[in-house]
C-alpha positions as CSV (number, residue, x, y, z in Angstrom):
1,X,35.8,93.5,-90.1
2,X,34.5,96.6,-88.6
3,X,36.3,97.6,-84.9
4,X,33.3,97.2,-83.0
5,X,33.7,93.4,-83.4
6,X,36.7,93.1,-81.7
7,X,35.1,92.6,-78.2
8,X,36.8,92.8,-74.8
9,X,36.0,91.0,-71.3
10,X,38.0,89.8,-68.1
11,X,38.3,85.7,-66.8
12,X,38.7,85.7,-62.9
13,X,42.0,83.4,-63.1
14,X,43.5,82.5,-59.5
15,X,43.9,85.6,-57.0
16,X,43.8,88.1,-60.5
17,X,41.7,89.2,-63.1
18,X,43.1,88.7,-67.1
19,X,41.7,90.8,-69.5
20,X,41.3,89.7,-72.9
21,X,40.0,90.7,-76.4
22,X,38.5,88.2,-78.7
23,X,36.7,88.1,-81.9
24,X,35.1,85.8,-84.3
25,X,32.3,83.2,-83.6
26,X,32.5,80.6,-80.9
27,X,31.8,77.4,-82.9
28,X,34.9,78.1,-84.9
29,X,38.2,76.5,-84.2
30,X,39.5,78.4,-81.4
31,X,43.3,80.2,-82.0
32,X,44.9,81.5,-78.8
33,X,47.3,84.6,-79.1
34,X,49.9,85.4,-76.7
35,X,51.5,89.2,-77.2
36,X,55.3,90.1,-76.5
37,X,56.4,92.3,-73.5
38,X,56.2,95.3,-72.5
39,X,53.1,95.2,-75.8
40,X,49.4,93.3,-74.4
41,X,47.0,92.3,-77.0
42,X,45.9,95.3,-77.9
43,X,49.1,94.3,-80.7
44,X,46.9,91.7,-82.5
45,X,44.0,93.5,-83.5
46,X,44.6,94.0,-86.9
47,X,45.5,90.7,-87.1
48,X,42.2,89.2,-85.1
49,X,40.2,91.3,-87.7
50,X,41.6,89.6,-90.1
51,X,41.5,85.9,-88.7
52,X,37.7,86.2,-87.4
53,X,36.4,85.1,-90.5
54,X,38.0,81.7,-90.1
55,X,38.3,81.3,-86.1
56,X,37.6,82.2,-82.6
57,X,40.3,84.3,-81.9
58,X,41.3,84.9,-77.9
59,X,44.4,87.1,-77.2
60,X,44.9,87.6,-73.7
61,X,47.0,90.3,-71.6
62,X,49.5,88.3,-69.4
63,X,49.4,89.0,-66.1
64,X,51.0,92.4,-65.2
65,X,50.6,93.4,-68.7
66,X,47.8,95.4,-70.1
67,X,44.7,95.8,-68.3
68,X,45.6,91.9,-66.7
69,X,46.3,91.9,-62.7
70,X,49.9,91.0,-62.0
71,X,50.6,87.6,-60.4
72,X,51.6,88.0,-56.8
73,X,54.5,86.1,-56.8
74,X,56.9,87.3,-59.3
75,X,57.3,86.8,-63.0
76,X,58.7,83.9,-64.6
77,X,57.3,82.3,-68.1
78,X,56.6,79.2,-66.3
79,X,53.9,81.0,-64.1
80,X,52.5,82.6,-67.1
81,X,51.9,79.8,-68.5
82,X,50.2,78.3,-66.0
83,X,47.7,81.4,-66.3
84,X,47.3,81.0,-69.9
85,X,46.2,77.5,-69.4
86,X,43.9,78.3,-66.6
87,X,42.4,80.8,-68.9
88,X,41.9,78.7,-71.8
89,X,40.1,76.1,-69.3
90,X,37.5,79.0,-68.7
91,X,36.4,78.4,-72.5
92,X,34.6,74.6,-73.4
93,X,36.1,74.0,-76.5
94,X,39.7,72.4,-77.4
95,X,42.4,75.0,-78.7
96,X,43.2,74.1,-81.9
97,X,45.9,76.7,-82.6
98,X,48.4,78.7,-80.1
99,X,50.2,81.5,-81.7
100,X,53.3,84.1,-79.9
101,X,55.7,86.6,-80.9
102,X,58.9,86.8,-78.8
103,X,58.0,86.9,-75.2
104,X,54.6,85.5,-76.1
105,X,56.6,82.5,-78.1
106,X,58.4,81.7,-75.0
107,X,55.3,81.1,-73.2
108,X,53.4,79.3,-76.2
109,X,55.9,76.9,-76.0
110,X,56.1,76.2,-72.3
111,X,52.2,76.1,-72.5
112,X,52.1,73.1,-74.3
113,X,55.0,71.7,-72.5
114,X,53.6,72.0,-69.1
115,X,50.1,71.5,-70.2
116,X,50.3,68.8,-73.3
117,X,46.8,68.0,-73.2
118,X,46.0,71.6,-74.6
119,X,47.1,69.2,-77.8
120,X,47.0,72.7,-80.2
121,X,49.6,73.0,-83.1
122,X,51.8,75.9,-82.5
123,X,52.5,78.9,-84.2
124,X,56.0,81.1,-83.3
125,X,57.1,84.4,-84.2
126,X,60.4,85.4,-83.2
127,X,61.3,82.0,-81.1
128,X,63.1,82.9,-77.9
129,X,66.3,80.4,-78.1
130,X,68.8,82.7,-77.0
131,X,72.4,83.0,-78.1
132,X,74.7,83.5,-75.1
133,X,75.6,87.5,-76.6
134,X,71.9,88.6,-76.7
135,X,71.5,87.4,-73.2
136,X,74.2,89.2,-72.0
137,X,73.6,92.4,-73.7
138,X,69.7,92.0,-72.7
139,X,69.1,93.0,-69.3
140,X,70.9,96.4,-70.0
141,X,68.4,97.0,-72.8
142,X,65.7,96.5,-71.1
143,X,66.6,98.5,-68.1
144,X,63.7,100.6,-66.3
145,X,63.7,104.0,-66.6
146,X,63.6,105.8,-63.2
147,X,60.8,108.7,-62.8
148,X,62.3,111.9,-63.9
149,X,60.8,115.3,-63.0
150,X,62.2,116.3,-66.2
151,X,60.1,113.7,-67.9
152,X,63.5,112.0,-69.0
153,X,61.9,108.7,-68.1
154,X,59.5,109.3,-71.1
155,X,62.2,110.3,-73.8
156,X,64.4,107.5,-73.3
157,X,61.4,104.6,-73.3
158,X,60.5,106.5,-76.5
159,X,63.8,106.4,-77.8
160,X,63.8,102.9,-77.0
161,X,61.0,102.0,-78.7
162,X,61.8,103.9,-82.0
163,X,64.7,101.8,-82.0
164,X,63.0,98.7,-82.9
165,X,61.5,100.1,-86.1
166,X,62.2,103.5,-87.2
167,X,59.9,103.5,-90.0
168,X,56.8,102.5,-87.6
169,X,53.6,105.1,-87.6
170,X,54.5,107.1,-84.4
171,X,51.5,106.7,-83.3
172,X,52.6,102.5,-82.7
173,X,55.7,103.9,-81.0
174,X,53.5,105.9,-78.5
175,X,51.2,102.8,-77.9
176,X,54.4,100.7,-77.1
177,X,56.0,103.5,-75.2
178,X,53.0,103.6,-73.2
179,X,52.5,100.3,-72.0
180,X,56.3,100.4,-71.3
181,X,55.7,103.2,-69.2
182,X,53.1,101.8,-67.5
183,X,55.0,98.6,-66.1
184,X,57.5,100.6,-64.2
185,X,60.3,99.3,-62.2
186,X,58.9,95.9,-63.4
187,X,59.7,96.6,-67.0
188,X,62.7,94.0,-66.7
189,X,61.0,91.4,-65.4
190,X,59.6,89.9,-68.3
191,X,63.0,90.0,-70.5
192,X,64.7,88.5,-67.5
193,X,62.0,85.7,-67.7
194,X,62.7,85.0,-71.3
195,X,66.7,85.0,-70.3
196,X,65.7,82.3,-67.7
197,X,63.5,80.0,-69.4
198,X,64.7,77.0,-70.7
199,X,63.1,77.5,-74.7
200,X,65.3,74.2,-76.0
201,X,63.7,72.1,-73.3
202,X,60.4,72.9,-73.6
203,X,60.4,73.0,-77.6
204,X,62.1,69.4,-77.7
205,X,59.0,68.2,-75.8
206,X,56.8,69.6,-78.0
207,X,54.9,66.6,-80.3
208,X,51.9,68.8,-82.1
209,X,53.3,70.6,-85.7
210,X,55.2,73.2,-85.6
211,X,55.6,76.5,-87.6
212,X,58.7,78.7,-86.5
213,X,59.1,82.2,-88.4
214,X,60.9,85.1,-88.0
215,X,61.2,89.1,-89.8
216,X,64.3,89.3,-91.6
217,X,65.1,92.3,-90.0
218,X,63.8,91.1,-86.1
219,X,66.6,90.5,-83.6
220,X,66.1,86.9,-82.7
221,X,66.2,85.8,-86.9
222,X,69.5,85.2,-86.1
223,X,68.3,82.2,-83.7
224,X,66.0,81.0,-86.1
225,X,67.7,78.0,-87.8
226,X,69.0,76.5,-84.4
227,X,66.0,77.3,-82.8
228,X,64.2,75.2,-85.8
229,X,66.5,72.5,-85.6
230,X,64.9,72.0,-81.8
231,X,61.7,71.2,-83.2
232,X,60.2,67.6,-84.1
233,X,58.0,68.2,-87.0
234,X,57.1,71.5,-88.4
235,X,57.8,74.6,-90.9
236,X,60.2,76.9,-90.8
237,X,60.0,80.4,-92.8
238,X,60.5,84.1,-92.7
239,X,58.9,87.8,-93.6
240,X,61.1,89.6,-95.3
241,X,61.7,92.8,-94.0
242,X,59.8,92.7,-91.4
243,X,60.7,93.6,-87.3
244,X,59.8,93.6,-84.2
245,X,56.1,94.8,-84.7
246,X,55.4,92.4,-87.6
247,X,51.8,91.2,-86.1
248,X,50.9,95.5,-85.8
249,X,52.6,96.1,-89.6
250,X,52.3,93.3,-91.4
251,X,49.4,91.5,-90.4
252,X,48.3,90.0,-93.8
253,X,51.3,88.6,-94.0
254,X,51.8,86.5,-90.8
255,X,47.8,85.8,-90.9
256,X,48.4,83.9,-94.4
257,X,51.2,81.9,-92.7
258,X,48.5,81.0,-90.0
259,X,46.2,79.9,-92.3
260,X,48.1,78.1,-94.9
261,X,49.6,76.5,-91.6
262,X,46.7,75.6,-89.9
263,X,45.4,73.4,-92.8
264,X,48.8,71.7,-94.0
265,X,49.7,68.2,-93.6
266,X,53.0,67.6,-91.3
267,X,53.8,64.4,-90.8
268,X,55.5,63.2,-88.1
269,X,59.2,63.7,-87.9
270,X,59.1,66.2,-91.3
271,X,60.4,69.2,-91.6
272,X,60.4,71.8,-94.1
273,X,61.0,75.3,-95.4
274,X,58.3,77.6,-97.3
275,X,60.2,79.9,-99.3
276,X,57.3,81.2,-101.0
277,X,53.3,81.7,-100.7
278,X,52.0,78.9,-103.2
């Protein structure tokens, strides 16, 4: 798909605007993304070229992130939800597919907790069941960096963000190191929302099918099996190898997990591993 199909607009969504990129036709079966903090979804594009063919893909910026207004009330996944579901109310057609990574799987799954009739099967990367160590060690990770005349501020959100992959194209580290930038002394917000949400609540309540994945090498693989053994129906795998940034480096890979996903039969109450692409 060439870029200039990738199209952009804004939805006026209570007291904000949300911008959003989208791509595909309309009458297909419509697959919502939802992009990890401090990223927007500017992260999924290689992935929504990919995907076009077969649906209408929306990927939102949540608010605060991106080019989206901030709510005025404070951050909590909760509230972002609630946007995301006021967005998806903009569009006339049923959702038929709701996909996150990390922060954006936290508020998948609250989505279709607080909202069930958004009846979409649901699709996580990286699911955001904490263990008691990583939320402990996270808010001093995700610190803010404090402006620097030195431009200190600016090495150590790169630094940060090198972290997360080190063989990542630099010019993916800038991108993230950007929008990291750009969110200031709100930086923390978001991972402090994650810390705070209740994931085993919301994912128990969750009836649609479910596919739970993580990257081998991503931080929350760790949480994957307990996380998995949460859900009521569904499909658990993983990417080997892959990180943080799997949607930006290996798209092909988490797009034929969508797709083999979004045709399978799950029963209910099954559960199941895929090992390997059939």
């Amino acid at each position: 798909m060439r870029s200039q199909s990738l199209r952009r607009g804004y939805i006026s969504v209570g007291a904000g605007q949300l911008h959003y990129r989208y791509a595909g036709k309309p009458h297909s079966p419509l697959l919502l993304l939802i992009h990890q903090a401090p990223s927007s979804s500017v992260m999924y594009q290689a992935m929504m070229a990919e995907l076009a063919s077969d649906y209408y893909v929306l990927a939102p910026d949540l608010p605060g992130f991106g080019q989206s207004d901030a709510l005025p009330g404070g951050n909590s996944i909760a509230d972002w939800a609630d946007s995301i579901a006021a967005f998806c109310r903009a569009f006339s057609q049923r959702v038929a597919g709701v996909f996150g990574h990390h922060t954006g799987a936290a508020v998948a799954t609250e989505l279709l907790y607080r909202h069930p009739y958004i009846d979409a099967r649901l699709m996580l990367s990286g699911p955001t069941l904490l263990s008691p160590e990583l939320q402990a060690a996270l808010p001093d990770k995700a610190r803010a960096f404090p402006l620097a005349r030195d431009g200190g501020h600016m090495q150590g959100m790169w630094q940060r963000m090198l972290a997360k992959d080190g063989g990542a194209d630099l010019a993916l580290v800038l991108r993230e190191s950007l929008l990291g930038l750009a969110m200031g002394e709100s930086y923390p917000d978001a991972y402090q929302a994650v810390i705070d949400h209740d994931f085993r609540r919301a994912i128990r309540a969750v009836t649609e099918p479910v596919l739970m994945f993580a990257g081998s090498a991503d931080p929350l693989y760790p949480v994957l099996d307990e996380a998995f053994s949460e859900v009521r129906r569904g499909v658990k795998s993983e990417i080997a190898g892959a990180a943080s940034w799997v949607c930006d480096r290996q798209p092909g890979a988490v797009c034929a997990l969508i797709r083999r996903f979004m045709t399978a039969d799950v029963a209910a109450n099954s559960k199941r591993e895929w090992r390997d692409e059939p």
